[in-house]
N, C-alpha and C positions, 0 to 999 in steps of 0.2 A: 552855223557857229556864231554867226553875227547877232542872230536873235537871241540865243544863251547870251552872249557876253552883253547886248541891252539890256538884257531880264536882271542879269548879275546885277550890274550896276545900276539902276532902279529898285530894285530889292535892299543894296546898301543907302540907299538914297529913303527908302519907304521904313527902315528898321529906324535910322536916324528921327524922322519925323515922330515916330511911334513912340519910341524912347525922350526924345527932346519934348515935341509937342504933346503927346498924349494922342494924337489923331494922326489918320493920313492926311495928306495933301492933295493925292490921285485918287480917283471913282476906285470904288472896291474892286468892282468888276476889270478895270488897267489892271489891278495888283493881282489881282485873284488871274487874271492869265497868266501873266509874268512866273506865279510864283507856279502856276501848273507846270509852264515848260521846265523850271529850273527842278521841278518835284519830278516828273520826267526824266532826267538826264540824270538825279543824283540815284533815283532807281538804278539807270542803267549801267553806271560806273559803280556802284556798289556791289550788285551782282559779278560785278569783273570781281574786284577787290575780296570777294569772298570763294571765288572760283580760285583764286589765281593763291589766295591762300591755304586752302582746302589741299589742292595741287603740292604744297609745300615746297616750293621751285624756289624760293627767294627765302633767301639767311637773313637772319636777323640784324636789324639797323647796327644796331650796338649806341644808337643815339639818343637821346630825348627829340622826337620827331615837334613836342609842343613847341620845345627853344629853336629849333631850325626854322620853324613855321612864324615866330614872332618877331626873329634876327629878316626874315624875308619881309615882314611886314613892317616895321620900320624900315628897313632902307628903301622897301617903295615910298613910304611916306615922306623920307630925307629929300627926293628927289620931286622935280619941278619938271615942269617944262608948258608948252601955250596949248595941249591937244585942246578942244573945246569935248572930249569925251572924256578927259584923266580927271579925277577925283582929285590927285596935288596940284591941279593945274592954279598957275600963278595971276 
């Protein structure tokens, strides 16, 4: 899980460059791994997510899942702290 959660955040680190600069920062090859494991594991959680849907075991949100997901994404952002891994680090 430790190498997902690097890959995660290198990936946000490698979109920003991409987006901002026009280019990477990292060898193709760093990204081009990184993004394998994360293409990897979004296979494998997907495959759940369409079994477990399939299944019809779970009722419907009744939410907009997009506002839950962006209300989660600014409050991580509101928040601070010293990790030398956090993305708000101060």
């Amino acid at each position: 899980m430790a190498s997902l959660q690097t890959a995660g955040s290198a990936l946000v680190t490698d979109l920003a460059d991409v987006r901002v600069r026009g280019y990477l920062k990292e060898h193709p090859d760093i990204v081009a791994y990184g993004l394998d494991q994360l293409s990897a594991a979004i296979e494998e959680v997907r495959a759940a997510v369409d079994r477990e849907r399939a299944a019809g075991k779970w009722e419907s949100l009744g939410v907009d899942v997009s506002e839950e997901h962006d209300e989660a994404a600014a409050e991580y952002a509101d928040h601070s702290c010293d990790c030398p891994f956090c993305l708000c680090g101060t």
